[in-house]
C-alpha positions in Angstrom: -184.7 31.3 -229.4 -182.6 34.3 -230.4 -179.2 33.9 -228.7 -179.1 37.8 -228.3 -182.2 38.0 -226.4 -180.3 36.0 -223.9 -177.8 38.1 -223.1 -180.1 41.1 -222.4 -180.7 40.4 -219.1 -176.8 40.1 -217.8 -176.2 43.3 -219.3 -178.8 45.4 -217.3 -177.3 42.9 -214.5 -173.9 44.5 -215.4 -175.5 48.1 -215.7 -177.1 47.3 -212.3 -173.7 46.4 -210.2 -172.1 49.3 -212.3 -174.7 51.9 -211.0 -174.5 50.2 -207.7 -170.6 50.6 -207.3 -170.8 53.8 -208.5 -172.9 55.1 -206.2 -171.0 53.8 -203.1 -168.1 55.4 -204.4 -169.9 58.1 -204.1 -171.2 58.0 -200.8 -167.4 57.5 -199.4 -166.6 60.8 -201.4 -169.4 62.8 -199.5 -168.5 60.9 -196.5 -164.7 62.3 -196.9 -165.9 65.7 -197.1 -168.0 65.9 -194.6 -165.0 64.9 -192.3 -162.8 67.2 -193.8 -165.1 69.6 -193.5 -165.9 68.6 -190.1 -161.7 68.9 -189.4 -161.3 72.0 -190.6 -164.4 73.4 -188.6 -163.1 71.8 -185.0 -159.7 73.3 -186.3 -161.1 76.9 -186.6 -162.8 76.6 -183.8 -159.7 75.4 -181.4 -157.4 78.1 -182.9 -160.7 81.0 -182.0 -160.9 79.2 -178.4 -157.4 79.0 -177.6 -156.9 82.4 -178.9 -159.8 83.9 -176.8 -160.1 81.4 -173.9 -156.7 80.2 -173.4 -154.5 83.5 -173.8 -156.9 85.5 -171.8 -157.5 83.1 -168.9 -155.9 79.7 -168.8 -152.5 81.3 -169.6 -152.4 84.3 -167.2 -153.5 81.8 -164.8 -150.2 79.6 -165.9 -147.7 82.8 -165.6 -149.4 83.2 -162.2 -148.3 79.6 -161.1 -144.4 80.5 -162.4 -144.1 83.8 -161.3 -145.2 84.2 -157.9 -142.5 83.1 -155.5 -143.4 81.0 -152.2 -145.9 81.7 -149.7 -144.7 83.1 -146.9 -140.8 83.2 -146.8 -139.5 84.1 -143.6 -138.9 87.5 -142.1 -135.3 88.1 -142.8 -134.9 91.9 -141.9 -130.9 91.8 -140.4 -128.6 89.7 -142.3 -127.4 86.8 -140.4 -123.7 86.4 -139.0 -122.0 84.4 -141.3 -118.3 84.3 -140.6 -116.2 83.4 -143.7 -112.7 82.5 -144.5 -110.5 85.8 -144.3 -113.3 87.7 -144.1 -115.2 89.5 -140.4 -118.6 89.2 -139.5 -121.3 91.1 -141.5 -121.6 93.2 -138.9 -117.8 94.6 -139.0 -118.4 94.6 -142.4 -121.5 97.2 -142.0 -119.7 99.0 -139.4 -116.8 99.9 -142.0 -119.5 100.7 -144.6 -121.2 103.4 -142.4 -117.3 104.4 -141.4 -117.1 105.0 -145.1 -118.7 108.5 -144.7 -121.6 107.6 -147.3 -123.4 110.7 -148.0 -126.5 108.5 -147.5 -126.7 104.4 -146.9 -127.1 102.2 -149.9 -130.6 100.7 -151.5 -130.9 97.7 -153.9 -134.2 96.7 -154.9 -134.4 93.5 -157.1 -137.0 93.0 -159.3 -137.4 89.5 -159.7 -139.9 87.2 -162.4 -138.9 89.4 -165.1 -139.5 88.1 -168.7 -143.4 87.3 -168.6 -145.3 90.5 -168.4 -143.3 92.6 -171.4 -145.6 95.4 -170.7 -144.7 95.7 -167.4 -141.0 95.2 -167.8 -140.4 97.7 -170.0 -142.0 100.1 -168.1 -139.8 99.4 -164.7 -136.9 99.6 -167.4 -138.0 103.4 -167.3 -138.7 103.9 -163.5 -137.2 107.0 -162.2 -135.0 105.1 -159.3 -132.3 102.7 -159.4 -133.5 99.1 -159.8 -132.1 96.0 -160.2 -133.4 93.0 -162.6 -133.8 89.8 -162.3 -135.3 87.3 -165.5 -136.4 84.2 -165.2 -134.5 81.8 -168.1 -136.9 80.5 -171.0 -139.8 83.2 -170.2 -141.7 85.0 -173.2 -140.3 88.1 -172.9 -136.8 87.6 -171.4 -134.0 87.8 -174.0 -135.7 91.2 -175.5 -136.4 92.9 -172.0 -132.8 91.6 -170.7 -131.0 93.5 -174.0 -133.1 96.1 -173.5 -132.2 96.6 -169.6 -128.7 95.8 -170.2 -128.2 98.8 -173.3 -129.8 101.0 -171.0 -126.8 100.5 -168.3 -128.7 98.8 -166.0 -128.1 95.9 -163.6 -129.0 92.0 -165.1 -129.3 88.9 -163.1 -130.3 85.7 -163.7 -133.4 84.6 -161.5 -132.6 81.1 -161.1 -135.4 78.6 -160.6 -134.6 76.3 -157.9 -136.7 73.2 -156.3 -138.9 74.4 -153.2 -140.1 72.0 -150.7 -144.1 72.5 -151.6 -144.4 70.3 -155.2 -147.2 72.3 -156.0 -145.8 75.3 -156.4 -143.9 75.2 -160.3 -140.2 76.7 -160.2 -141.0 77.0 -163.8 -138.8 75.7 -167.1 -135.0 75.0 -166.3 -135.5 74.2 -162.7 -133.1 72.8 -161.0 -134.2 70.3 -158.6 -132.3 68.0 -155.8 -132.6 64.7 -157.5 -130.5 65.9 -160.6 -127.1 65.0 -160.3 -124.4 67.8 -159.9 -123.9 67.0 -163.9 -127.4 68.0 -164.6 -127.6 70.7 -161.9 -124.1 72.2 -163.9 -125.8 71.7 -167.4 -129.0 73.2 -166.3 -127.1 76.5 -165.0 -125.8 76.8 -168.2 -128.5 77.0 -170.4 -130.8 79.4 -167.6 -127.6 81.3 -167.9 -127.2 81.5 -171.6 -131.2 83.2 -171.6 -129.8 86.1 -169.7 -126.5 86.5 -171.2 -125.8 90.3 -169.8 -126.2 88.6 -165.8 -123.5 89.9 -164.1 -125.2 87.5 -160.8 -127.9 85.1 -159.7 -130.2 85.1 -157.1 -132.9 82.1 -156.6 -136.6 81.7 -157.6 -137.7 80.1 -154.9 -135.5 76.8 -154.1 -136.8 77.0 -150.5 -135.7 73.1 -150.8 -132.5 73.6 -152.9 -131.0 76.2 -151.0 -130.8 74.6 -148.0 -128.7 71.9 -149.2 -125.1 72.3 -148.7 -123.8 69.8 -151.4 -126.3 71.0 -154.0 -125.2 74.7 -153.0 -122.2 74.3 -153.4 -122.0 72.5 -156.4 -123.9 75.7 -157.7 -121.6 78.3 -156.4 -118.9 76.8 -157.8 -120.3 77.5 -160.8 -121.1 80.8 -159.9 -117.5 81.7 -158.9 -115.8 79.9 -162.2 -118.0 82.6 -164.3 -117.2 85.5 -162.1 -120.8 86.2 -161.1 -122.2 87.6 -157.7 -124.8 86.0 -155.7 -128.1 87.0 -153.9 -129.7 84.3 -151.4 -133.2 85.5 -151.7 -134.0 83.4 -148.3 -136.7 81.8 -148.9 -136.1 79.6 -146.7 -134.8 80.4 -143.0 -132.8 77.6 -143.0 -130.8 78.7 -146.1 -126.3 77.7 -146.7 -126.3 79.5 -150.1 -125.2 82.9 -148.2 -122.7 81.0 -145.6 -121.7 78.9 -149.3 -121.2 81.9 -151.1 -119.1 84.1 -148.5 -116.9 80.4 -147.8 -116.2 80.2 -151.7 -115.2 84.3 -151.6 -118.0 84.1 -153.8 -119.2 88.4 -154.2 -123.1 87.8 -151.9 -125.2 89.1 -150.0 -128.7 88.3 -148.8 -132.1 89.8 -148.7 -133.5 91.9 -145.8 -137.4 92.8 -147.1 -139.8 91.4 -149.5 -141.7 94.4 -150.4 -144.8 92.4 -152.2 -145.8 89.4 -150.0 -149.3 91.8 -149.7 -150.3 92.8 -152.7 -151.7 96.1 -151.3 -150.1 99.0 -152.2 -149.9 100.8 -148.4 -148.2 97.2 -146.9 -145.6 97.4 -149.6 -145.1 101.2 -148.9 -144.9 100.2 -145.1 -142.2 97.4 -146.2 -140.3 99.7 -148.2 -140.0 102.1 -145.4 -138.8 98.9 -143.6 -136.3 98.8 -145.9 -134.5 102.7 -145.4 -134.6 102.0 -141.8 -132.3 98.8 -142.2 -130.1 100.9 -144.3 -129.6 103.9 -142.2 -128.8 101.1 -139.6 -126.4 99.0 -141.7 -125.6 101.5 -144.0 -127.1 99.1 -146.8 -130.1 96.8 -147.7 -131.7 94.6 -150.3 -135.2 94.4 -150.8 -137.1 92.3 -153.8 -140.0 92.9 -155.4 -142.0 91.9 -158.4 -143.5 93.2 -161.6 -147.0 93.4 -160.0 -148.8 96.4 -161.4 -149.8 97.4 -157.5 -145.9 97.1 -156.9 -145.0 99.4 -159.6 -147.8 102.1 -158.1 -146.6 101.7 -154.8 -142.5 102.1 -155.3 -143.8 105.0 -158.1 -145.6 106.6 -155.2 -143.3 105.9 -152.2 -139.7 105.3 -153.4 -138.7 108.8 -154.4 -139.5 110.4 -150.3 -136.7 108.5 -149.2 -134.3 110.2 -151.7 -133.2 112.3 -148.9 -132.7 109.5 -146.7 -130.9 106.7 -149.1 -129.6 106.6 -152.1 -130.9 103.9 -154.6 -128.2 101.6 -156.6 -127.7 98.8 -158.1 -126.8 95.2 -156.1 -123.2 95.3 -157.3 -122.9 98.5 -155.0 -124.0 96.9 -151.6 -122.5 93.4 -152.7 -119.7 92.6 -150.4 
């Protein structure tokens, strides 16, 4: 037998396993592409969703969570008698403020949760009375709003996020919260502060929890006083010490007497800024703090400019005491 006939059959053997391997090479080469092609179709498709879905609905509904205060802080239309080291009761205090001859009493309106809606923001910016601004630290649209505010001469605070007692409501980024230790609660200040670096004072964002304790108060006024900044105890809880803290550490405070937006309806906030000129024509001065709510900007638009022959409209530096 011819020894070459032998060998015929390993070669097409050979040829067999070669064709074989070659084709399961292959089929792993399709079956890469098809997941990369599946990849880069699930990756289109996120970035359309969370363009579409997510910025139109999940994140409004986020900023919603951060920048609505508490439900339902308490009615806090007089300010409460806080008697201070050297320094008289409040009401003394208003008494020489009306004594004062003011051509008309004093208005401060704070405008708190700035920094998330920029269209919003730069409109109050523009808004034909006096307001005050509040930003929250670490918002979208803080540091360009707060230059912007503060270049235009107007009045910067810091809106400081502080723990409230309902966990379910979100303080939002930097908060500082009662379990931190005064280290952390000092460190946290800081940075909030470094976001709004134009503050010339703080008031809190909610913190009905935080503000009623005394150490972690004063731990934070300290820190208030060693920059030289003012304070505004937005009571949001009746129980608050930050006031009584502040006016004990001869710390420039005051605290608010209306929130003009609990009811987002533009007549209640009209009735509660009317609330507001009648405390000022009796004290000679008021605070009242609102939020960049489009039915809040319609309302002051509409209502705030009647009482110009009533009050005069400043910033908080000029009723802070």
């Amino acid at each position: 037998m011819n020894p070459s006939k032998k060998k015929r059959p390993q070669k097409k053997a050979r040829n067999r396993r070669k064709a074989g391997s070659f084709n399961l090479k292959r089929f792993f080469s399709y079956l890469l592409l098809l997941l990369v092609l599946a990849f880069s179709v699930c990756t289109v498709g996120y970035v359309i969703f969370f363009r579409t879905v997510v910025a139109q609905e999940i994140l409004p509904a986020l900023r919603s969570s951060i920048v609505f205060e508490e439900p339902d802080p308490p009615v806090q239309a007089e300010e409460p008698v806080v008697k201070s080291i050297g320094e008289p009761v409040v009401e003394e205090i208003a008494e020489k403020i009306v004594k004062k001859k003011t051509i008309l009493p004093k208005v401060a309106i704070i405008i708190d949760d700035m920094g998330y809606d920029e269209a919003i923001g730069e409109q109050l910016l523009t808004f034909p009375i006096e307001l005050t601004y509040s930003f929250l630290p670490f918002a979208p649209y803080t540091k360009k709003l707060e230059r912007l505010a503060h270049r235009a001469g107007k009045t910067v605070f810091l809106h400081l996020p502080l723990e409230p007692k309902n966990s379910a409501f979100n303080p939002g980024p930097g908060a500082l919260y009662l379990q931190d230790s005064p280290e952390t609660q000092r460190e946290k200040f800081a940075k909030s502060l470094q976001e709004v670096p134009h503050a010339i004072g703080v008031n809190n964002h909610m913190g009905s929890a935080f503000t009623e304790d005394k150490p972690a108060m004063i731990n934070i006024i300290q820190e208030i006083k060693d920059r030289s900044l003012m304070f505004v105890d937005s009571f949001t809880a009746s129980r608050s010490v930050g006031l009584q803290v502040a006016r004990q550490a001869a710390v420039k405070s005051i605290g608010r007497n209306v929130f003009l937006d609990n009811v987002l309806d533009e007549e209640k906030i009209c009735d509660q800024l009317e609330q507001l000129v009648i405390i000022s024509e009796k004290n000679g001065r008021a605070i009242g703090i609102g939020h960049p709510h489009r039915v809040t900007v319609n309302a002051v638009a509409k209502c705030g400019e009647k009482y110009l022959t009533r009050v005069q409209y400043v910033g908080v530096r000029e009723v802070l005491l």
